[in-house]
C-alpha positions as CSV (number, residue, x, y, z in Angstrom):
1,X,-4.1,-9.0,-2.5
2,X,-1.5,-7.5,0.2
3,X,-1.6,-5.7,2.9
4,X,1.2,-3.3,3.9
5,X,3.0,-0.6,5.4
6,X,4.2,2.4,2.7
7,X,7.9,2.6,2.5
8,X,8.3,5.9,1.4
9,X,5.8,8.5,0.1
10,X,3.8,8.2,-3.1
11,X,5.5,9.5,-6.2
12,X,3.3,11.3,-9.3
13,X,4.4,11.4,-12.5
14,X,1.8,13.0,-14.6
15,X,1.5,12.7,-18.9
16,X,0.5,15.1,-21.5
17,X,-3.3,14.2,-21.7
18,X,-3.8,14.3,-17.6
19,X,-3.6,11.2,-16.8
20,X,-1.0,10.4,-14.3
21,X,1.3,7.5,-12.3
22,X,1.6,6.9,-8.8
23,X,4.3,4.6,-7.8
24,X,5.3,3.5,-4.1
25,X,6.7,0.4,-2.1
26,X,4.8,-1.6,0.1
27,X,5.9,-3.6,2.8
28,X,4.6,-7.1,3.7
29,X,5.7,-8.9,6.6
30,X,5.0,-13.1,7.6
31,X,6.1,-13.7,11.3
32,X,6.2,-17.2,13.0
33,X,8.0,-18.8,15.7
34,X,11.2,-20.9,14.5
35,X,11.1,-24.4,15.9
36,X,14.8,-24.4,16.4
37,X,14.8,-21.5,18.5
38,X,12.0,-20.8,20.0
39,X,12.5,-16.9,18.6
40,X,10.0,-15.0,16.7
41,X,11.1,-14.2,13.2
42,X,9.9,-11.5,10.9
43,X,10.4,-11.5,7.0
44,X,9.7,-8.4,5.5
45,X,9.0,-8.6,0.9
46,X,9.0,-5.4,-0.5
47,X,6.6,-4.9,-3.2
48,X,6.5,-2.0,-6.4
49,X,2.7,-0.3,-6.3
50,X,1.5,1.1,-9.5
51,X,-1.8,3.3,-9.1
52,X,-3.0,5.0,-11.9
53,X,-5.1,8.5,-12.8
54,X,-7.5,9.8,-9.4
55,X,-7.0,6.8,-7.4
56,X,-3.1,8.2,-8.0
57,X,-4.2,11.8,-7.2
58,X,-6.0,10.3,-3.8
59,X,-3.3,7.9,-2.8
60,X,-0.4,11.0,-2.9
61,X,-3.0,13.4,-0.9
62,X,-4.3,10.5,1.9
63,X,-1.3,8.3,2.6
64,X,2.0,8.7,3.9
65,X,5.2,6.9,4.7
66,X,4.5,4.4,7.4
67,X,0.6,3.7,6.9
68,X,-1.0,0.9,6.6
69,X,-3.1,0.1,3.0
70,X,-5.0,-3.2,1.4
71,X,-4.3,-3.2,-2.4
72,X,-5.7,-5.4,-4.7
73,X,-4.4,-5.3,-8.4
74,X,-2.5,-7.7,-11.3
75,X,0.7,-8.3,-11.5
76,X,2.9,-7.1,-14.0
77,X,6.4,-8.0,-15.5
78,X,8.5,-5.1,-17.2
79,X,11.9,-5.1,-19.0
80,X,14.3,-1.9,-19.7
81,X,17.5,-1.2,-21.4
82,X,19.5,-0.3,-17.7
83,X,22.5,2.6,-18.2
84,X,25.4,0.6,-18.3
85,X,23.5,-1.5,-21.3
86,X,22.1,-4.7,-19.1
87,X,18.8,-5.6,-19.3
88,X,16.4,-5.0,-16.2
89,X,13.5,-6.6,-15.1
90,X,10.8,-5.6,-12.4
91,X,7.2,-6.9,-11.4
92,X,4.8,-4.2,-10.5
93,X,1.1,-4.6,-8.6
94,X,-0.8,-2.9,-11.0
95,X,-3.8,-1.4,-8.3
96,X,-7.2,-2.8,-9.3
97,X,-9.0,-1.6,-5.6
98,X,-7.6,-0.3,-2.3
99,X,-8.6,0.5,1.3
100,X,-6.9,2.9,3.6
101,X,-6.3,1.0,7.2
102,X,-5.0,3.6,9.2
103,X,-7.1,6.1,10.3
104,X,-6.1,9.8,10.0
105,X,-6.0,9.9,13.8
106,X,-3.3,6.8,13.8
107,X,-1.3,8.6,11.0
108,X,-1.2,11.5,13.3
109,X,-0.4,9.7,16.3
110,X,3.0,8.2,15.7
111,X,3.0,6.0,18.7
112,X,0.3,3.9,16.9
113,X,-1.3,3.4,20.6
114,X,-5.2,3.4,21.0
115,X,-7.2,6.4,19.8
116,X,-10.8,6.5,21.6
117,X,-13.0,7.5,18.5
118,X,-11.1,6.2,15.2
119,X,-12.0,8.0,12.3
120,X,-14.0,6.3,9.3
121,X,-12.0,4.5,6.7
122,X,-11.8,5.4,2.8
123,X,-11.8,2.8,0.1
124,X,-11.7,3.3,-3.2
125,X,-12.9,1.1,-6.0
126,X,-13.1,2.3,-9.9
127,X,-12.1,5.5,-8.9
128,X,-14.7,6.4,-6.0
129,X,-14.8,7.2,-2.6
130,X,-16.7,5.3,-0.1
131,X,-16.7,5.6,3.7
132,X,-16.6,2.3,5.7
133,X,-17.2,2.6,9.6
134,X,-14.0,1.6,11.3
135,X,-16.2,-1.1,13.2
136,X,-17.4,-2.7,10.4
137,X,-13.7,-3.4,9.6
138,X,-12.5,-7.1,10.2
139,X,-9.1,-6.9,11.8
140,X,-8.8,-11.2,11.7
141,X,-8.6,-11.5,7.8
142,X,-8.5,-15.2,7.4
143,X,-5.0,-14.3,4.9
């Protein structure tokens, strides 16, 4: 489970068959307060996003570079055969479930200040659409 800022846009690759691949990166941050200091320090972890077939389709058309999304999924470990002949490795967040956090008036207002009358929320689970009322969210996740 993560939730995260979208580092760039959501890519599709689609197959012969129609089924398709989405891929992004997600951003996590942890902050805290270093002892020595006194400061407050941010550590950002970039993780690889793997969405697959409509929830793919609906994460390319909703979400954008910058917004904020909970994903829920399984991790997975993948090897290659790199270019210059070296063996790659990667783990992936294979997307199980996800919720859209920032409203389509926040993604429109870049300033990310208060909007008066947020818009309702999408989630998606197995491929559906369902509309949660923004004030039935819970902004203090206990994670």
């Amino acid at each position: 489970m993560l939730i995260g800022h979208l580092g760039d846009e959501v890519k599709l690759h689609y197959f012969e068959g129609g089924g398709c691949v989405g891929r992004f990166p997600l951003a996590t941050n942890e902050t805290y307060t270093s002892k020595q200091s006194g400061e407050k320090v941010t550590n950002t972890d970039w993780h690889n996003i793997v969405v697959r077939n409509k929830a793919a389709e609906i994460c390319e058309k909703y979400l954008k570079k910058g917004d904020k999304v909970y994903v829920e999924g399984r991790l997975k470990n993948r090897q290659w055969q790199g270019e210059d002949g070296n063996t790659r490795y990667t783990t992936e967040v294979h997307v199980q479930d996800f919720t859209f956090l920032t409203t389509k008036q926040e993604s429109t207002n870049p300033g990310g200040g208060h909007v008066p009358n947020p818009a309702p929320q999408t989630s998606v689970q197995n491929t559906e659409i369902n509309t949660v009322p923004a004030d039935e969210q819970d902004d203090d996740l206990p994670f």
